[in-house]
N, C-alpha and C positions, 0 to 999 in steps of 0.2 A: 504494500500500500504506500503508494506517495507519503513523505511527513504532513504533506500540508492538507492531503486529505481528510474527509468527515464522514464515517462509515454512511451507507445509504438511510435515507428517510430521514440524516440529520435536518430540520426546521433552516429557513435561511432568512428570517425576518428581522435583523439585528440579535436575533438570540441565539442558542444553541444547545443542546446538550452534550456538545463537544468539547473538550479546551483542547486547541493545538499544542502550548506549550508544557502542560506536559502529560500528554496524547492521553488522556481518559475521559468518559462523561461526568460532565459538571450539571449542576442544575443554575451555577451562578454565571454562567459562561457570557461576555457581550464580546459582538465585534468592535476590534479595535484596530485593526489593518486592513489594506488590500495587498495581496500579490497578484503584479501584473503577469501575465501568460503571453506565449506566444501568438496563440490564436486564443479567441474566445471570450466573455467575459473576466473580469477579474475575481481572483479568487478571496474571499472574505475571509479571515483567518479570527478567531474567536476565542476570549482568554476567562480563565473564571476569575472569580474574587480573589483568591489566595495567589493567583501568579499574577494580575495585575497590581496587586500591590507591590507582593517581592522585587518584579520586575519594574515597575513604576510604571505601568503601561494606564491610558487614559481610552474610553470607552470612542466610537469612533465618533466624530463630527456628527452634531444632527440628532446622536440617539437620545430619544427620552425614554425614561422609566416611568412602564404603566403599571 
């Protein structure tokens, strides 16, 4: 599996039950980047609570908490 990938049927609505960085399902998971691809859309990469803290990461532009 790609690292950057999110097993199937993961949600893509700023949320996710994915965290990329460190590759397990989160329930706290927001987008916070995009990676660009060579073809295609870009890829949304999605961080839970505990690694956006560690890692300092900020939830992506735009998103609110409903």
């Amino acid at each position: 599996m790609d690292a950057h990938a999110r097993p199937a049927g993961a949600a893509d609505k700023g949320r996710s039950d994915w965290c990329h960085w460190h590759k397990g399902p989160s329930e706290t998971a927001r987008q916070v980047r995009l990676v660009e691809r060579q073809s295609g859309s870009p890829l949304p990469l999605y961080a839970c609570a505990p690694c956006r803290e560690q890692r300092d990461l900020s939830p992506a532009i735009g998103w609110v908490e409903v």
